[in-house]
N, C-alpha and C positions, 0 to 999 in steps of 0.2 A: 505737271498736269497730265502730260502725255502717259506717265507710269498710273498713273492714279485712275485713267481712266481704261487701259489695258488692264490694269489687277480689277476693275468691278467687272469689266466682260467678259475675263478668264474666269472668274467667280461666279457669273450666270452663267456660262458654259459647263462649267462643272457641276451645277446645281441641277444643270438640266438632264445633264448626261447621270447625273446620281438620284433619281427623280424614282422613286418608287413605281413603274407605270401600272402594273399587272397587280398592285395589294399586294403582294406578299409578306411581306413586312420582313426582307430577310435580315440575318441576326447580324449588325455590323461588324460582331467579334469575328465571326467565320471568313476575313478578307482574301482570304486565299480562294474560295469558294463560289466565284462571283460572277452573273452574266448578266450583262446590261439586256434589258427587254426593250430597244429601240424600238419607238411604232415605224410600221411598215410605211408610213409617209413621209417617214427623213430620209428614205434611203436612195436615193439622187443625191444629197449631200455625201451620204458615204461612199456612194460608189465614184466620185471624182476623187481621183490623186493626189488633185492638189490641196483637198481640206485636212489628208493624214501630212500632205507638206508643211502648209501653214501653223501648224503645231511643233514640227519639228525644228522649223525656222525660228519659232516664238522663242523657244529653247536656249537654242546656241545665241540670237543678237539681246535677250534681255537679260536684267541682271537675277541671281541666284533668287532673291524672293518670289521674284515673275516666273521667272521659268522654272522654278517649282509646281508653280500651278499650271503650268502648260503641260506635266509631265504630267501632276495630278490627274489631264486629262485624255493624254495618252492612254494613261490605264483604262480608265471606262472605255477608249476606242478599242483597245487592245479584247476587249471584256463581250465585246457585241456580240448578240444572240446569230447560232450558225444559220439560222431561217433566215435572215435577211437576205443574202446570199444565193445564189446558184454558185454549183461546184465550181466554174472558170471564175467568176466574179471574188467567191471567197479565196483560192487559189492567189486573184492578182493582190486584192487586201493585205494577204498574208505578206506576201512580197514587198509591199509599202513599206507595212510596218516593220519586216527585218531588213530593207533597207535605211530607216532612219535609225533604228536600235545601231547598225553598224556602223552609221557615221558619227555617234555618241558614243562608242567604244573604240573605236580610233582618235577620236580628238577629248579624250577623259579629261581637262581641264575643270568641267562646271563640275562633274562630278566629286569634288573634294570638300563640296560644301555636303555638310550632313544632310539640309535636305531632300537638294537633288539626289543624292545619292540613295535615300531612303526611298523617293518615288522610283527611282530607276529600278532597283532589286524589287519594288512591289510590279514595277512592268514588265520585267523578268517571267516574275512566277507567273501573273498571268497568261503570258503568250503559252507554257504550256498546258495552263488551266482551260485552255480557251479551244486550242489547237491540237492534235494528235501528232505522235512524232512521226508516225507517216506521212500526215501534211506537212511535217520541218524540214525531213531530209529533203523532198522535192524542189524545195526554195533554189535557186538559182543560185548565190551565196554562204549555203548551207554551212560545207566546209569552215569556212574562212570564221566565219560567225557564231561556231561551236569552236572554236578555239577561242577566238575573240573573248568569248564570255566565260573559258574555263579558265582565261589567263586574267583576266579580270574576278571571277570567283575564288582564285591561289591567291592573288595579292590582297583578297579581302580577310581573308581569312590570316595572313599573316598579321594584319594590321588587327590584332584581334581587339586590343583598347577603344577603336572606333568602330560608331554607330552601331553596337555589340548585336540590336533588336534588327538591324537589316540583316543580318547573316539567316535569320528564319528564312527569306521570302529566296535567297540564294541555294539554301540546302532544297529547299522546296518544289523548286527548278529542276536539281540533278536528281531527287528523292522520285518524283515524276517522271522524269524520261527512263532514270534506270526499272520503275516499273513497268514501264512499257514494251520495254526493248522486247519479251517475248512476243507480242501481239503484231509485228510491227511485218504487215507483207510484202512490201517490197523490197527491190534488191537492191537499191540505192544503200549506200554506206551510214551508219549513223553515229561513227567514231569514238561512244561514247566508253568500249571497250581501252581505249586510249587515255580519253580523259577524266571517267570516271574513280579509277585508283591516285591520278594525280590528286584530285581534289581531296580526298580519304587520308593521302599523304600529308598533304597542306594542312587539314584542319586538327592532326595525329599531330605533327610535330609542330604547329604553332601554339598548340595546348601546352606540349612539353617546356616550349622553350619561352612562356611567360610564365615558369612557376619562380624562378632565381627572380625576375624584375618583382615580383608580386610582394616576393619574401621579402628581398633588399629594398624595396622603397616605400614597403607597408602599403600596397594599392590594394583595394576589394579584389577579394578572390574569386574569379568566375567560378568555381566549384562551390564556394555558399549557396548561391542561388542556381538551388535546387532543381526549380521548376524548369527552366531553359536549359540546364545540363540537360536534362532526361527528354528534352523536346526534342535537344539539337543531335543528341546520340541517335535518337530513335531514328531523325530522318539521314541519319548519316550511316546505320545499318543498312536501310536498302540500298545506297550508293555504295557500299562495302563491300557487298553482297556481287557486284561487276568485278569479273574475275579476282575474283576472291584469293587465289593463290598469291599475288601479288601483295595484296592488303597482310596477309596472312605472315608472307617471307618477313615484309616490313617491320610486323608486328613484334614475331620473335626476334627480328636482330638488337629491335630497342629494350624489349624488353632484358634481352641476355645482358646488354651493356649495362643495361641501369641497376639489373640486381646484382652484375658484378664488382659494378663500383659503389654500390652498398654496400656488401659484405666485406669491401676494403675498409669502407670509410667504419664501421663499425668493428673492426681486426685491429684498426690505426692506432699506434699508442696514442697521437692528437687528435682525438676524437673533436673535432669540428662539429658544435651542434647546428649549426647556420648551413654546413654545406650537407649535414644527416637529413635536416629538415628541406632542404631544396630535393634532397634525391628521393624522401618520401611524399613529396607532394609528386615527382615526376611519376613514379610508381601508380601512387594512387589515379592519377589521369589512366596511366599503361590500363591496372587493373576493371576501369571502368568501361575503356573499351572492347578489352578480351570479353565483358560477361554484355554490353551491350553486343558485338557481334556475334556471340555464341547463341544468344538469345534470338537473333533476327533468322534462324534455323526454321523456326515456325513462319516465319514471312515472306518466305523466299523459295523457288524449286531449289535443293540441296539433295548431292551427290556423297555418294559415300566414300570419293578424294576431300568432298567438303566437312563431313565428321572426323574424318582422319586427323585433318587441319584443325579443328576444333577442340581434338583431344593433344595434341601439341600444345595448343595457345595455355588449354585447360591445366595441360601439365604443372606450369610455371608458375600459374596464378594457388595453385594447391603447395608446390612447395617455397612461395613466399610463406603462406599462410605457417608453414611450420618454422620456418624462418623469424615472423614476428612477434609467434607465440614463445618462441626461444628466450624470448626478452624480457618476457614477461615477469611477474609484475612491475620489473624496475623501470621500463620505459613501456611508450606505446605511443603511435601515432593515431586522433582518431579518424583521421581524412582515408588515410588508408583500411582503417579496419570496418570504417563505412561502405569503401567501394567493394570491399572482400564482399560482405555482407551482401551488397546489390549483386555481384558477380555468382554468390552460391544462389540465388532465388532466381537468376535465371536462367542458371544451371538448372536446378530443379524442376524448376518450367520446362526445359527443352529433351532433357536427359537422362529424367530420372521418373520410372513410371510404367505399368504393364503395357501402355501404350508401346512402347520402342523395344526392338529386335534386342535379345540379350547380347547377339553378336556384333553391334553395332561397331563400327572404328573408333568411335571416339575413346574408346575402351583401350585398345589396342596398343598406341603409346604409352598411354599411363599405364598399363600393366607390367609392361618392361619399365617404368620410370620409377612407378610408386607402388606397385603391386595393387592396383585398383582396377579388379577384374571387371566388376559388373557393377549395376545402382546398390547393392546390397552394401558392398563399400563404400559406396558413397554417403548413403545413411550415415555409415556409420563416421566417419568424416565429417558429417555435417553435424551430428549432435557432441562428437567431442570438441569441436569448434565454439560451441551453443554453450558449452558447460564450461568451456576454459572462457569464453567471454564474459559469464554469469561469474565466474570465479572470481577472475583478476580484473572486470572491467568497472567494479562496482563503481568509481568516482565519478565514472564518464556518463551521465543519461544520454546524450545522443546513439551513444553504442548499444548499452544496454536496451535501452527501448528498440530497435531496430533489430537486436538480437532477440529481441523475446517476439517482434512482429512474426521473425523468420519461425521460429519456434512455432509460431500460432498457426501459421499458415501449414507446417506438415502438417500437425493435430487433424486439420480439417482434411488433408488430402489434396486434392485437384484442383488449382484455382479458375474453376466455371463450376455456373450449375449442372448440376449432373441429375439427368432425365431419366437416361438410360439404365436398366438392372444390371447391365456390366460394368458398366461406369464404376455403380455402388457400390458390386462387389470388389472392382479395382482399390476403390479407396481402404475399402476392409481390409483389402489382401495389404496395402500398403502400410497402415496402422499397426497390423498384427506384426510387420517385421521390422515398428519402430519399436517396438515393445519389448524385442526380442535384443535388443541393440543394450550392452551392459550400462552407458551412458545413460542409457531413459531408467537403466534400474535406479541408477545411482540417485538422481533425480528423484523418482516416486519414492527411496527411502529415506532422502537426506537432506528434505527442504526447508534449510534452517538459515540464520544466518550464520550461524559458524561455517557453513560450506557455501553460501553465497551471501555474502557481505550487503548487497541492495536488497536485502530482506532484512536488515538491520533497522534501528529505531531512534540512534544513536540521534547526538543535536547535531552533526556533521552532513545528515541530510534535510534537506527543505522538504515540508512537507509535502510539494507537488511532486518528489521523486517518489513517492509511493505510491501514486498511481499504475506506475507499471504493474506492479502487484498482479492485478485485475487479469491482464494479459499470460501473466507467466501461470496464475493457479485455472485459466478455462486449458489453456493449452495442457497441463499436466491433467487436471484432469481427466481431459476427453484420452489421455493418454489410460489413465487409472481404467477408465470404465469400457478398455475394449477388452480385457479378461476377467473383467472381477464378478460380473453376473448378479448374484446375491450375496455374496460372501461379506457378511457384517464384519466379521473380526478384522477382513483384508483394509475395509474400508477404517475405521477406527484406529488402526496402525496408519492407515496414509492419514487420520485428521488429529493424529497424535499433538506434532509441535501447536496448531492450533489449541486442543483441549489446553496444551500447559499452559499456552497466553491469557486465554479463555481464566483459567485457575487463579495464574497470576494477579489479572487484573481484578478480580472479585476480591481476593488478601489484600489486596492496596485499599478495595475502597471498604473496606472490613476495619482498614486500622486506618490512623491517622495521617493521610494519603498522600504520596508527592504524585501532586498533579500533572508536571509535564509528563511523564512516565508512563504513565496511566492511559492519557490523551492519545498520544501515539501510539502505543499496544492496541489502543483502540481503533484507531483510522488505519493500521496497517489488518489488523484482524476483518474489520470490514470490508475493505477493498478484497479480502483475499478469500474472503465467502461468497465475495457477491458474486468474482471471476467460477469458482466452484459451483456455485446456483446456477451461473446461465450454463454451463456444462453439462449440467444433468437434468437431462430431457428425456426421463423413462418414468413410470412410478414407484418402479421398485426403487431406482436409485434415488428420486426426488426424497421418499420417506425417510432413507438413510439419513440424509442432512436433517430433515425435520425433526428426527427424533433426536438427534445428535443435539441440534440447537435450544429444543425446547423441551421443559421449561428453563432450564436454568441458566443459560446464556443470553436468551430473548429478555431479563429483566436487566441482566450488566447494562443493554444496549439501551432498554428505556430509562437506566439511572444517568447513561453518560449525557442522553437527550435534556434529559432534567436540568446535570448539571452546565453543560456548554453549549445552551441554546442560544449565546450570543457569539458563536464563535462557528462559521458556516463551514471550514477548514474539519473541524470535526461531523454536525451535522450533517453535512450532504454524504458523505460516506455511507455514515447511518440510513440516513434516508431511501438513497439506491439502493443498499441490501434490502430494505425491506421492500421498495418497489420489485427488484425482481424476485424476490419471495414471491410476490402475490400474483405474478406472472402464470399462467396456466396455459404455459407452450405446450406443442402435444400433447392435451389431455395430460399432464404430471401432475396436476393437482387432482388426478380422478380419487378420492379415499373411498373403503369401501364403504357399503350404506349404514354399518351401524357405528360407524368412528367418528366419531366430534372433531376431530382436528380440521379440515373446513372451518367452521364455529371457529375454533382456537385462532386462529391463525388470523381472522379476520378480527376477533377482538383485542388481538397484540396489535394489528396495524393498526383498529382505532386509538387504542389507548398513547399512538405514538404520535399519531397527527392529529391527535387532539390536543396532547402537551405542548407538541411544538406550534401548532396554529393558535394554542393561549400564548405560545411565545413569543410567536414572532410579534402577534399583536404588541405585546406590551414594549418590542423593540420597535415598534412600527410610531408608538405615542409620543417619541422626540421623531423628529423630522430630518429624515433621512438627505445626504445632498446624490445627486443623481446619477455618479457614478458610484453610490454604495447599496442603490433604492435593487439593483438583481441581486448582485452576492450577496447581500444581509437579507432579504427578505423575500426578492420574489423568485430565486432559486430555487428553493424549497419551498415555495408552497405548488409553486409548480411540481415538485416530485412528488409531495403527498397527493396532489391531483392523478399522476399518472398511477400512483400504488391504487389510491381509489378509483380510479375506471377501472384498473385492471382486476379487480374485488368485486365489483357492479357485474362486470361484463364476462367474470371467470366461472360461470358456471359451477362454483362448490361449496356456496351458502346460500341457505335455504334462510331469506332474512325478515319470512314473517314468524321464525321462531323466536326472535329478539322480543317483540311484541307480546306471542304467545306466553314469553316465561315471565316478563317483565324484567328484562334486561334490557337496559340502557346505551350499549355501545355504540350499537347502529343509529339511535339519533342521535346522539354524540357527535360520532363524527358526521352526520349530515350539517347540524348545529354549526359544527368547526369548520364545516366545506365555506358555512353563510359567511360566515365572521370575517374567515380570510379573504372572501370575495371582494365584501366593501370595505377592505382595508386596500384594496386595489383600482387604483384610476382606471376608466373605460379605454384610455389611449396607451396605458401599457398593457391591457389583455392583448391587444391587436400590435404592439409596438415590439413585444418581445416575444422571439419565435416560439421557444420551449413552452412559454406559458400558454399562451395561445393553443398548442397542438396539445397540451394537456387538458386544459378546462374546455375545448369546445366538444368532444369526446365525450370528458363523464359527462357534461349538460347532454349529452345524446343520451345518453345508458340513463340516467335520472331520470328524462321527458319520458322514454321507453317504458319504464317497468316503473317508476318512482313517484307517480303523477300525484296520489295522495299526499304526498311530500311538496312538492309544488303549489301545489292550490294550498296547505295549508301558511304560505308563506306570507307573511306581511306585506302590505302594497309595493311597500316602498324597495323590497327586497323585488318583490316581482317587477317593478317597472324596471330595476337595475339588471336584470336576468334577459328583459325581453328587449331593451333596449342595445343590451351588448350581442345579441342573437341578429336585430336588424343592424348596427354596425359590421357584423361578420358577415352577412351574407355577400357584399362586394367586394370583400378580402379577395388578395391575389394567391394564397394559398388556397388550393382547392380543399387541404382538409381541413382548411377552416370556415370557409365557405361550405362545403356539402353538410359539414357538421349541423350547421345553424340552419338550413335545409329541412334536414331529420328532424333537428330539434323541434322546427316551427311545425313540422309535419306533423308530430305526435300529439302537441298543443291544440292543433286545432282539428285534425279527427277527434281526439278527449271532448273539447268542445259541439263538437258538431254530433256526436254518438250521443250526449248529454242531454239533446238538444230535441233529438230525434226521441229520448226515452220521456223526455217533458210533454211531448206532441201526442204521446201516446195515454190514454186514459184509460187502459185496462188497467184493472185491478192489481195487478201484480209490479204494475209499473208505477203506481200513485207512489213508490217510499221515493221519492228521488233524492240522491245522495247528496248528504251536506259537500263534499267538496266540489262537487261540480256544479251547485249552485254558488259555493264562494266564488269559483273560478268566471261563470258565467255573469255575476255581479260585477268582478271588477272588469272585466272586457265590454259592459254598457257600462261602465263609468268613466271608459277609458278605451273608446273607440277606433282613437285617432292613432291607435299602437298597431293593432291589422291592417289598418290602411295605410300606414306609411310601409310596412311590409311588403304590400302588396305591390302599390308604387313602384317601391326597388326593383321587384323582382320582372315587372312588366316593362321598367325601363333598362335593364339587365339585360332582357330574350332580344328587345328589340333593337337596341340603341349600342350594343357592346358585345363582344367578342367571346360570348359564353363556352367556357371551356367546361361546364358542369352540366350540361341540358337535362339531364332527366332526374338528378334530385332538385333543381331548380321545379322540374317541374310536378314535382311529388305534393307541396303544398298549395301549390297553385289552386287547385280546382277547391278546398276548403275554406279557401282564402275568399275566392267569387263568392260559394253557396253561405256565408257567413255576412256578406258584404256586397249581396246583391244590387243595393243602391251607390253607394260608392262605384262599387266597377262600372255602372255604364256611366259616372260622371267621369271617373279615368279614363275609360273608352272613348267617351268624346274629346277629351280634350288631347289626347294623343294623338288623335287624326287629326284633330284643327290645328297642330303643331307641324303638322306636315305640308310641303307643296302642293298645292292646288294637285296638279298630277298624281300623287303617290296617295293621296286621300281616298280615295275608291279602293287602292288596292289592299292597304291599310285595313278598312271597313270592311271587306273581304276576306283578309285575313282572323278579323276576329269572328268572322261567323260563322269560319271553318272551324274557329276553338270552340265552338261552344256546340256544335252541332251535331244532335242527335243525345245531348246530355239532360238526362233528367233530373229533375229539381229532388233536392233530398236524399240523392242515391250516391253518398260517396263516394266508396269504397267501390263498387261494381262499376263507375265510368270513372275513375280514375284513372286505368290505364288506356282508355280512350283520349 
């Protein structure tokens, strides 16, 4: 009874101290990040001693469930806003709490239970979250207490199978003080010079020496999981980063021993694969940290004894790299050819760039090692890496794709945006001398799969391995098009191996066709245009492709649509390409003014989502179960959605000539838009993201420019249109929400300008237009669809946390002058929903809305 009723008061104590006071609403994920906003009226409780006592007593006499939550509330103590306080008062605080921290690291008992011990490392980070390390050192204990918790953070860190998720809130600790140490003005000691490389050591050679248990007992490999490697590296570079020569000596002694006792165990007539594979997983850790601390260059003040150092570490990790390509293709590790991979990117990142002195040191050892003068070698280093991976790594996708990431990322240049005109030029300058590099020739001539095997088609890859595709042909390109200018012939020689697929697959379906063959020449062709299409963002180059593709290749694509519109593996490839076809990034789809292709191009995308939205339909008529209701069906029609916004809203068809000529296509696919619409539940528009950010878009672009379209829509089509617009407008996506905004906004100015031409009795205004009389009919037949709009959007502003304000407030004012009676029934009853008190002010604020707006006039108080 006595535990039962200590855990409910340790539980309102916690409750209370984690008490939202000030609304913030701060994000729980961020727990490192965290100050209790204590009201100034508890602070007599805080400032006696003995209520940080009685916590820490609760601690040590209760057992590990209890005194978890006592610890739980240490933290919040730990966490108290510095206002509460005068500097003596925070001072003695401070002193409390690192005396009880050091009676719970001398008496480490409770700490063995994983709880406690997770609360402890979260009280850890906080004291420095909370505290400056010039407030730490001054502590009376200081010394004793920074040992304490670096000998307690060594042992944590060896014990690396336990509580794996506390080791964040511990790195987090030293990751913090060692950013501090420059700031810190006083002359008190703050030892971290000392303990700092120990901890660097600890968590260096505890990596090391759980790779043999991992191996021999089959445990989870903390290197799988990604995300916490690259957390825990990161915040173990700036602790690295404290005298650094130390980390640095350490780094190459391991590293010499462990590539030496590779190159035995691989020399050994008994080649042991058990102890090959323990000494490349050792490796692969080594190499992760040489490229996470090379990297941490940009994070840290660094000296040019510190690049010297970096090009030593750099040396080792370049001639593994030749080392494990030696092997190739008969063995390969992919743990290590992964960390290679991480280590050249942030290499590149830190080292390679007009940003940095040609004469830098990091140069200096590798030049006497590897002959690697300047970055110029290093490029070239980096793309014959790039090409022996693409070679020999085809079986493995995790390499592959990582190696063509790397690829991607030169193409581009600089990984930040670049504002600046030197910036731009830098990347130019940098392009022009990837180009110049015979590896990138070899590539732009010879992108087949006889010379890279993951561009093969064979049945030995699964279909999802040729997505990569995408990545290797935008990075080759953007490579193609920084000398080729207009040179058609140049371009037509790089889309050569395509034309031959292109050729091939039209023979096959010419004669009596093997299918699977076909399929796949097909889904690898697509993926590998599409990558080429988002690359060329000129118009001179955009044309090249278009003419290139059409006509004769744009019908291969809509035969395969025809034929394997039950097969989403094929389709969505299709799909995409045609989506970024109709993309009109930088003005690339500007054609000049007397060229049809505009027209063309938008009647190939209809004739394509008009087959497959007859398709899907008739795949849609057995009854899908719901984990097949995306990938068979509303994958795609989501991407014909985005091809058609981007065709609506791309400026280069002119589509009252569809009309003009009595061509069909344009309602066609608006027809096909309907079809697919209500072959879609209202709770998966809003349930699946892609769809959603597809269709509420074009319904913008349609309300916009397409209103004849709309009003002539069937009721039942319009109630499903206008009903999914008021479901959207309280979406937590804002672009799903602004969308339905726009939309409604366009609906009811159309209405309301309609309205305003009905009122008016001159002569030239009697023709009034059949659609805006349909439209105006079924809005009195069907009232109750503005006013629940309105509703929303009135209890939206005032009742919820409106992250969209001013397209919320775009429809508003249409909404009232359409619904003048209604609004002041909503008006009233939104204040009489109010407390007595808030009711005036309530009342007050609606008369600031409305005030000074005249009746009838849109558009001109609108932005009032």
């Amino acid at each position: 009874q006595q535990q039962s009723l200590a855990m409910q008061l340790l539980k309102l104590v916690l409750n209370c101290l984690n008490f939202d006071f000030i609304g913030n609403s701060a994000d729980e994920s961020a727990d490192d990040l965290c100050t209790v906003q204590i009201p100034t009226s508890w602070r007599t409780i805080f400032l006696e001693p003995e209520t940080l006592d009685l916590f820490f007593d609760l601690y040590h006499s209760l057992p590990p469930m209890l005194s978890q939550l006592a610890l739980s509330c240490l933290v919040q103590f730990a966490s108290t806003r510095r206002s509460l306080f005068s500097n003596p008062e925070r001072a003695k605080y401070l002193g409390n709490l690192i005396k009880g921290m050091k009676q719970i690291l001398e008496n480490p008992q409770g700490l063995s239970d994983p709880g406690n011990y997770h609360e402890f490392c979260r009280f850890l980070a906080r004291l420095k979250t909370n505290y400056q390390l010039g407030e730490l050192v001054m502590v009376k204990d200081y010394p004793e207490v920074i040992r304490l918790i670096a000998n307690f953070t060594i042992t944590s860190l060896q014990h690396w199978e336990f509580a794996p998720n506390s080791v964040h809130y511990l790195l987090t600790l030293w990751q913090r003080m060692v950013a501090s140490v420059p700031f810190v003005k006083t002359a008190e000691p703050h030892f971290l010079d000392t303990y700092a490389p120990e901890i660097t050591k600890a968590f260096i050679t505890s990596r090391l020496e759980c790779v043999p248990v991992v191996i021999r007992d089959g445990l989870e490999d903390p290197l799988d999981d990604k995300a916490t490697v690259f957390q825990q590296l990161e915040q173990l570079c700036t602790v690295s980063r404290c005298e650094y020569e130390k980390t640095c000596t350490l780094l190459v002694q391991l590293f010499d021993q462990n590539a030496q006792n590779y190159r035995k165990l691989l020399h050994s007539s008994s080649r042991n694969p058990l102890e090959i594979t323990v000494q490349e997983g050792r490796l692969a850790w080594l190499v992760y940290f040489v490229g996470t601390f090379v990297g941490g260059r940009l994070t840290y003040t660094s000296t040019e004894e510190h690049d010297a150092m970096d090009g030593e570490l750099s040396c080792r990790v370049f001639q593994l790299i030749s080392l494990m390509d030696a092997q190739l293709p008969q063995s390969s590790n992919e743990k290590v050819e992964l960390a290679i991979l991480w280590f050249l990117d942030q290499f590149r990142k830190t080292y390679v760039g007009d940003q940095l002195q040609p004469t830098s040191k990091v140069y200096a050892r590798m030049s006497e090692v590897l002959g690697i003068t300047d970055d110029n070698h290093v490029l070239e280093t980096f793309m014959t890496k790039i090409v022996t991976n693409l070679k020999f790594q085809g079986r493995c996708e995790p390499v592959i794709s990582r190696t063509l990431q790397f690829l991607n990322d030169l193409s581009v240049g600089y990984p930040f945006y670049c504002i600046w005109h030197d910036i731009l030029l830098q990347i130019r300058s940098l392009l022009k001398r990837l180009v110049k590099i015979e590896a990138v020739k070899f590539m732009l001539q010879n992108h087949t799969s006889k010379h890279f095997p993951f561009l093969g088609i064979s049945d030995n890859y699964s279909l999802s391995d040729l997505r990569c595709r995408t990545v290797f042909y935008t990075a080759l390109t953007r490579l193609l098009m920084e000398d080729l200018g207009e040179d058609e012939d140049e371009f037509e020689n790089f889309m050569l191996p395509l034309t031959v697929s292109f050729e091939s697959v039209t023979q096959i379906f010419n004669s009596s066709f093997e299918q699977e063959e076909a399929k796949r020449m097909l889904i690898g062709l697509a993926r590998d245009l599409r990558g080429i299409a988002f690359a060329l963002n000129t118009k001179t180059s955009y044309s090249m492709l278009f003419h290139w593709i059409y006509p004769a290749y744009i019908s291969v694509l809509q035969r395969a649509i025809e034929l394997w519109y039950r097969e989403p593996a094929c389709t969505t490839p299709i799909l995409k390409l045609m989506a970024e076809f109709m993309q009109n990034r930088s003005q690339r789809l500007n054609f000049d003014v007397s060229s049809p292709n505009g027209i063309l191009l938008f009647r190939e995308a209809s004739k394509m989502i008009c087959t497959y939205g007859g398709y899907s339909l008739i795949l849609s008529l057995g009854t899908l179960s719901k984990d097949q209701v995306y990938p068979l069906k509303l994958k795609g029609i989501s991407i014909c959605y985005s091809a058609l916004k981007s065709a609506l809203c791309g400026n280069y068809v002119s589509f009252g000539v569809f009309k003009l000529y009595g061509d069909n296509h344009f309602d066609n696919v608006l027809q096909a838009f309907v079809k697919m619409l209500l072959s879609v539940s209202h709770s998966d528009l809003l349930q699946y993201r892609k769809l959603s950010q597809a269709y509420y878009p074009l319904l913008e672009c349609l309300t916009q420019d397409h209103m004849s379209f709309i009003t002539s829509l069937e009721p039942h089509v319009l109630i499903y249109i206008l009903t999914s617009i008021s479901e959207g407008l309280t979406a937590v996506d804002t672009i799903v929400s602004s969308s339905c905004c726009a939309s409604l906004d366009y609906i009811v100015t159309y209405l309301f300008k309609h309205l305003a031409k009905e009122g008016k009795k001159a002569l030239r205004c009697r023709e009034i237009s059949q659609d805006g009389q349909r439209l105006l009919h079924f809005m009195q037949q069907n009232p109750e669809v503005l006013q629940q709009m309105m509703s929303i959007l009135m209890n939206t502003i005032i009742f919820e946390d409106c992250r969209n304000q001013w397209s919320v407030s775009r429809p508003l004012l249409g909404l009232i002058l359409l619904n003048e009676k209604y609004f002041s029934e909503l008006r009233a009853t939104l204040i009489a929903s109010q407390p007595e008190n808030k009711r005036e002010v309530l009342d007050q604020c609606f008369r600031n809305l409305m005030e000074g707006v005249e009746q009838n006039l849109l558009v001109k108080n609108r932005d009032r």
